[in-house]
C-alpha positions in Angstrom: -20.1 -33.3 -2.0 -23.2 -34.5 0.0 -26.0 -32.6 -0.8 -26.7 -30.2 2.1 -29.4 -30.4 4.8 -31.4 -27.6 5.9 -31.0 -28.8 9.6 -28.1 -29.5 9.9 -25.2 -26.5 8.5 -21.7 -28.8 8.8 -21.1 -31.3 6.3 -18.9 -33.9 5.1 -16.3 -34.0 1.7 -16.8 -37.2 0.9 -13.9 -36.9 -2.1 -11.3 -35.3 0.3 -12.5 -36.6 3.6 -12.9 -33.1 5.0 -15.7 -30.9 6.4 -17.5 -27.5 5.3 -19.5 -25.4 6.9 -22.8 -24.0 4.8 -25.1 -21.5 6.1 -27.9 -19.0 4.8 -27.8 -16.0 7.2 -28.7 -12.0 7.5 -26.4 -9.4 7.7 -26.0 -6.4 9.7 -27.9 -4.4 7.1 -30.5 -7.0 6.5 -29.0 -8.8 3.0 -28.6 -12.3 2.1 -25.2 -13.6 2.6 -23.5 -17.3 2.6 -21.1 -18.3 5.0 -19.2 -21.2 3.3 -15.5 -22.7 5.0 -14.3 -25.5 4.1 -11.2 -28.1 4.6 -11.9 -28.5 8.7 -10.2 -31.4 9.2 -13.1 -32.5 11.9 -16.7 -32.2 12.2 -15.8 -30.7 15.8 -13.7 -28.3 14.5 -16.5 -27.5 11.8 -19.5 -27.1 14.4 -17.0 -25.1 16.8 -16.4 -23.0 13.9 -20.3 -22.7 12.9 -20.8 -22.3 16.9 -18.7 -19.5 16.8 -20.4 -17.6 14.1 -23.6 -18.2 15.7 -22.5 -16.5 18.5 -21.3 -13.5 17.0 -24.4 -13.1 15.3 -26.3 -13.0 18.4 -24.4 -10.2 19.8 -22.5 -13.0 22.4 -18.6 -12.4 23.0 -17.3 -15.9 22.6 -16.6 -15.4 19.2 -12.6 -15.6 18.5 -10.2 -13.7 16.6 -9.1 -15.6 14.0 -13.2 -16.1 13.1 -14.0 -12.5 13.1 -11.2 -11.8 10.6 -12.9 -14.3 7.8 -16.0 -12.1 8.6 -14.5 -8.9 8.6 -12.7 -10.3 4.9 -15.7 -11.0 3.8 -17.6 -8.0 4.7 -14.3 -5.7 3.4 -13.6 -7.3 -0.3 -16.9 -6.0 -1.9 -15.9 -2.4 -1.0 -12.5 -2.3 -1.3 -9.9 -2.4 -4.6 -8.3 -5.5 -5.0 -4.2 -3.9 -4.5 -5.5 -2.5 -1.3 -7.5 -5.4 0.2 -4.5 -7.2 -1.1 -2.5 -4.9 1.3 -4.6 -5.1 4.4 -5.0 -8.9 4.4 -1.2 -9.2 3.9 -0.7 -6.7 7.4 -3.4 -8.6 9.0 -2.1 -11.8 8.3 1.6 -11.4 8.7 1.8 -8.5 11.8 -1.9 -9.1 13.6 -3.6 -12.5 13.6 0.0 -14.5 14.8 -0.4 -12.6 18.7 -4.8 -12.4 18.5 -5.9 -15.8 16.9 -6.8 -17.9 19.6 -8.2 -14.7 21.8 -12.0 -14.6 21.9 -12.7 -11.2 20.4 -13.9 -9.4 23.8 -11.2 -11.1 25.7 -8.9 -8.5 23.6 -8.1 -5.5 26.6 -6.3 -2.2 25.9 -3.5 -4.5 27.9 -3.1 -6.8 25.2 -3.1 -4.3 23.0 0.1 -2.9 24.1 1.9 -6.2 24.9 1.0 -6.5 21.1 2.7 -3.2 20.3 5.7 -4.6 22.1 5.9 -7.2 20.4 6.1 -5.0 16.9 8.7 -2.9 18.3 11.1 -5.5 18.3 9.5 -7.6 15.3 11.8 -7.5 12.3 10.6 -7.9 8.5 12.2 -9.8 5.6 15.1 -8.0 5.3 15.8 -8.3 8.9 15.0 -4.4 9.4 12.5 -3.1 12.7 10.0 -2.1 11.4 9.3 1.6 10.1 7.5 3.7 12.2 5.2 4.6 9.3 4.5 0.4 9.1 4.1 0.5 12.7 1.5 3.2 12.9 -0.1 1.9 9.6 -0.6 -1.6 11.0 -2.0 -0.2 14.5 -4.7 1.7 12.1 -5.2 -1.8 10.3 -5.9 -3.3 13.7 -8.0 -0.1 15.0 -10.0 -0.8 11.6 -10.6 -4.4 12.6 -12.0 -3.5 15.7 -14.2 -0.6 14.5 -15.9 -2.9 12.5 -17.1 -5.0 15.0 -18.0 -2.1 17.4 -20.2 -0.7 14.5 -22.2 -3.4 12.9 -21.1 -6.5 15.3 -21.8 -5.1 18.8 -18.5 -5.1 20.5 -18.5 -2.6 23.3 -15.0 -0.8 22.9 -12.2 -0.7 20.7 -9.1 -1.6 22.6 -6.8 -0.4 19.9 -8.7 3.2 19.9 -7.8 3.6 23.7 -4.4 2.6 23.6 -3.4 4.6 20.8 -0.5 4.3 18.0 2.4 2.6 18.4 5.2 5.4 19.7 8.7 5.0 19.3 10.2 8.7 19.1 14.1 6.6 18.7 12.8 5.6 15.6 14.0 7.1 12.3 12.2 9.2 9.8 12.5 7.5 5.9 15.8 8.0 5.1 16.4 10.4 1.7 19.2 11.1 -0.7 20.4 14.7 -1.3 20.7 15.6 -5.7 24.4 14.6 -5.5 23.2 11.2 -3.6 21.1 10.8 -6.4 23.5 12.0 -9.1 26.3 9.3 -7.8 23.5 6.8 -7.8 22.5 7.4 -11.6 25.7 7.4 -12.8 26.4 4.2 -11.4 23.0 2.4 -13.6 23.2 4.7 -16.3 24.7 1.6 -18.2 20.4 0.1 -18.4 18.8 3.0 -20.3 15.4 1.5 -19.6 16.6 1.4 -15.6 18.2 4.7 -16.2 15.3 6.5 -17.1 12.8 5.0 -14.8 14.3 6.3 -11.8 15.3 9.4 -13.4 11.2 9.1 -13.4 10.6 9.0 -10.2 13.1 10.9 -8.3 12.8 14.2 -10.6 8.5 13.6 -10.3 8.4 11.6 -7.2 6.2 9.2 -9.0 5.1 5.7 -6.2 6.3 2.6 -8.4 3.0 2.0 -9.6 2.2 4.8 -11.2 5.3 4.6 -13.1 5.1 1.0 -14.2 1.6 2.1 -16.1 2.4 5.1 -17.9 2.0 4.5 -21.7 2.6 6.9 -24.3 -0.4 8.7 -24.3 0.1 9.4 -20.8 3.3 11.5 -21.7 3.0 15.0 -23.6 5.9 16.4 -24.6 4.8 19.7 -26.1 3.5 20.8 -23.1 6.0 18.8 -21.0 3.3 16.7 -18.2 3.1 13.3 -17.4 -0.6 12.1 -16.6 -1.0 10.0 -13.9 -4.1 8.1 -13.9 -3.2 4.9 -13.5 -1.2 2.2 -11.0 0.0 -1.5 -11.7 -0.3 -4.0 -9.3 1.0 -7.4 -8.6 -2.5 -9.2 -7.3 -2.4 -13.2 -6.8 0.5 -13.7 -9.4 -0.7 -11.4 -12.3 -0.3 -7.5 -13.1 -3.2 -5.9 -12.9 -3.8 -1.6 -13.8 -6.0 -0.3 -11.5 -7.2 3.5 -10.2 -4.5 5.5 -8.3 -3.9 5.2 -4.9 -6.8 8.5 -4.1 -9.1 10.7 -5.6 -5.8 13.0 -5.8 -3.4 11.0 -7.3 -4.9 11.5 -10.4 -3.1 14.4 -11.5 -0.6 15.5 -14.3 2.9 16.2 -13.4 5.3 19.1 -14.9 8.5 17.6 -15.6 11.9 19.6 -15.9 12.5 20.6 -19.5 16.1 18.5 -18.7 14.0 15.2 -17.7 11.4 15.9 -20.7 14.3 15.8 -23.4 15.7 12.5 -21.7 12.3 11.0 -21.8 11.7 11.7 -25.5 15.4 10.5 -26.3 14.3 7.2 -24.6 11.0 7.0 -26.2 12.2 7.5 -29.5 15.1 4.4 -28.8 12.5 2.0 -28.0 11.5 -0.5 -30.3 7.6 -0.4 -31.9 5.8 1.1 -28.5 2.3 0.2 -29.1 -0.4 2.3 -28.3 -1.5 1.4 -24.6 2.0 -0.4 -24.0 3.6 0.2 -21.0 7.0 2.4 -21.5 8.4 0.7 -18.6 8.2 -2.9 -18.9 9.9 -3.9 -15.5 9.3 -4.9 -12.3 9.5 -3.8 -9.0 11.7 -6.9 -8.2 13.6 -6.0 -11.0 13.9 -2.5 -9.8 14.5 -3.2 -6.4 17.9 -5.4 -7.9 19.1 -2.6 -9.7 18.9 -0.4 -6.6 20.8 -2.4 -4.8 23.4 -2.6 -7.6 23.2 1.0 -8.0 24.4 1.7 -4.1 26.9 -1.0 -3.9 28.2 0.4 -7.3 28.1 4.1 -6.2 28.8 3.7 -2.7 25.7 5.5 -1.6 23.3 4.7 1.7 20.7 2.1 0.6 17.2 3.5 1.0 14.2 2.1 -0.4 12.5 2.4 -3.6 9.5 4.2 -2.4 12.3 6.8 0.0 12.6 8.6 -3.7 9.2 9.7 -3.5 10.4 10.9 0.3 13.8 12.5 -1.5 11.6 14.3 -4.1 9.1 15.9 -1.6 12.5 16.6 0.7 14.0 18.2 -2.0 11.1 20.6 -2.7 10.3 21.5 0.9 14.3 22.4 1.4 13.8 24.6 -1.9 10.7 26.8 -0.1 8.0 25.1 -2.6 4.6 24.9 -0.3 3.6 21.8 1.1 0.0 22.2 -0.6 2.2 22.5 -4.3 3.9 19.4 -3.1 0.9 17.8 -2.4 -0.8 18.6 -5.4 2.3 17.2 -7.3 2.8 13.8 -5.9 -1.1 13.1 -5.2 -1.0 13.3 -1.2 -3.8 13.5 1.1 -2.3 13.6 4.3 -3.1 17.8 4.5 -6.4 17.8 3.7 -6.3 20.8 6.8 -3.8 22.5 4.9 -6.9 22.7 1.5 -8.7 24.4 3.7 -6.2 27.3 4.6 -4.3 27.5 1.2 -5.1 27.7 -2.9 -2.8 26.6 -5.4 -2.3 28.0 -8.6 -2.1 25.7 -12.0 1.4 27.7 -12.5 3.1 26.6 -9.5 3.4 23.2 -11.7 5.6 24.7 -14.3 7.2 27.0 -11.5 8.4 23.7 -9.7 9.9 22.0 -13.2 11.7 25.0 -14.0 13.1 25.2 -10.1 14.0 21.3 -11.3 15.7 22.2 -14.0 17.8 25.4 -12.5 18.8 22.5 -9.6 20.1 20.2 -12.3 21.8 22.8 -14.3 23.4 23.6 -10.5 24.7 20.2 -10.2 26.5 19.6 -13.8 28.1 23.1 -13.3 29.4 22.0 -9.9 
């Protein structure tokens, strides 16, 4: 590369024939940052690029979309674990920047926002599915965030997004769920792949997410006092597996498993072959689980939900047997009623109390 200029900010590749863009500027908060693109195919697109920037930084409108979002990565990635920047640039890139690219940032109106919401109402995914209404409502927060950031430290007058609101669609289902004896039919049918077996014996008794469950090890499982400890979550992040934190502050928690599911998971353990200290006790993958879930329905004959809808089936399950929603929170690690913390107290029995309810249900559905 040509060495760079302090006058002038574009440059020229001379080995690939391509242009950059290298420039010393302030943030919002006063530090030192670098704003480095390269691979512009023209030293006009470079300088409109740089131009655009520029503008931002002086508080002017003209800057578009698809510029703000590099700024907004780049402001966003410091601050943020890697599985859920991960995430957000994957929403942002697939459902957001394909409709608000080529706008000009202030050019975006509460009118466009809806067309946009139109748009994802009829949008399907990979698996040719409309999308969920939890996706829906997740990706208008994603796009709200987007735009909160530039009213904040950018110096955009509104937030379209916040005036419009979420995306509503009361046709729409909730996450579908499987009863015990959807479940039971559904077990049966993989109970042929012990390691398979077990893992979603795992996760629909202790409504574990995926995660969590691909990073237990064994000194995350006590037997004598029958709890799981969940303090940890694998993620797939640019082609490698990677543990990191749970999802919150409250998903690091210890689960009470049924004294049925405890027995099953020691039989297991004791079958496997030399499990190192710190090796995982489920050595799969969600692809791999997603396969044998689709096996397992088309085997059983049961509805096809999704992998995560056992986490949904497990908190279903415990509402319909009267347990609180704040002793199902505490359980699976939720957040969403933090009101609910300040009206309630939960007692470290009501763990044990919901595995032994567990196990009196499977007893229930042997006998049956």
């Amino acid at each position: 590369m040509e060495a760079p200029e302090k006058s002038m900010p574009v440059y020229k590749d001379n080995k690939t024939g391509t242009w950059y863009v290298s420039k010393r500027y302030q943030d919002w908060d006063g530090k030192e940052r670098r704003l480095f693109k390269r691979n512009f195919a023209t030293k006009k697109e470079a300088k409109e690029y740089e131009s655009s920037f520029i503008s931002q930084k002086k508080g002017n409108p003209s800057i578009r979309f698809r510029d703000f979002i590099e700024i907004y990565y780049e402001d966003r990635r410091q601050n943020t674990k890697p599985s859920t920047f991960l995430t957000k640039k994957n929403v942002i890139e697939n459902c957001i920047r394909p409709y608000f690219d080529d706008f000009r940032l202030a050019d975006i109106t509460p009118k466009e926002v809806m067309k946009w919401q139109n748009t994802m109402l009829t949008k399907t995914c990979k698996t040719g599915r409309k999308y969920s209404k939890e996706t829906l409502r997740s990706t208008h927060a994603q796009l709200s965030s987007i735009f909160n950031h530039a009213v904040r430290y950018y110096g955009l007058r509104m937030n379209p997004a916040q005036i419009v609101g979420t995306i509503k669609n009361d046709e729409m289902k909730e996450p579908d769920v499987w009863t015990v004896d959807e479940y039971r039919r559904f077990s049966e049918a993989i109970s042929n792949k012990p390691i398979i077996y077990m893992a979603f014996e795992v996760l629909f008794w202790c409504g574990l997410r995926i995660g969590e469950l691909m990073a237990l090890t064994p000194e995350d499982i006590d037997f004598e006092n029958k709890t799981l400890h969940i303090c940890k979550s694998l993620q797939r992040i640019g082609g490698e597996d990677v543990i990191t934190t749970p999802k919150t502050k409250r998903s690091n928690r210890y689960v009470d498993m049924p004294e049925f599911l405890s027995d099953e998971l020691k039989n297991y353990m004791e079958n496997l072959y030399q499990v190192e200290t710190g090796a995982r006790v489920f050595p799969i993958t969600k692809n791999g689980m997603y396969h044998e879930m689709q096996r397992g329905c088309k085997a059983s004959g049961v509805k096809k939900i999704r992998i995560h809808d056992l986490r949904h089936s497990h908190v279903s399950m415990l509402m319909e047997q009267g347990v609180s929603p704040i002793d199902i929170a505490n359980r699976v690690g939720h957040e969403a009623i933090q009101i609910t913390y300040h009206y309630a107290h939960s007692y470290d029995t009501k763990g044990k109390e919901i595995a032994n309810l567990l196990e009196k249900l499977e007893d229930k559905e042997n006998e049956s």
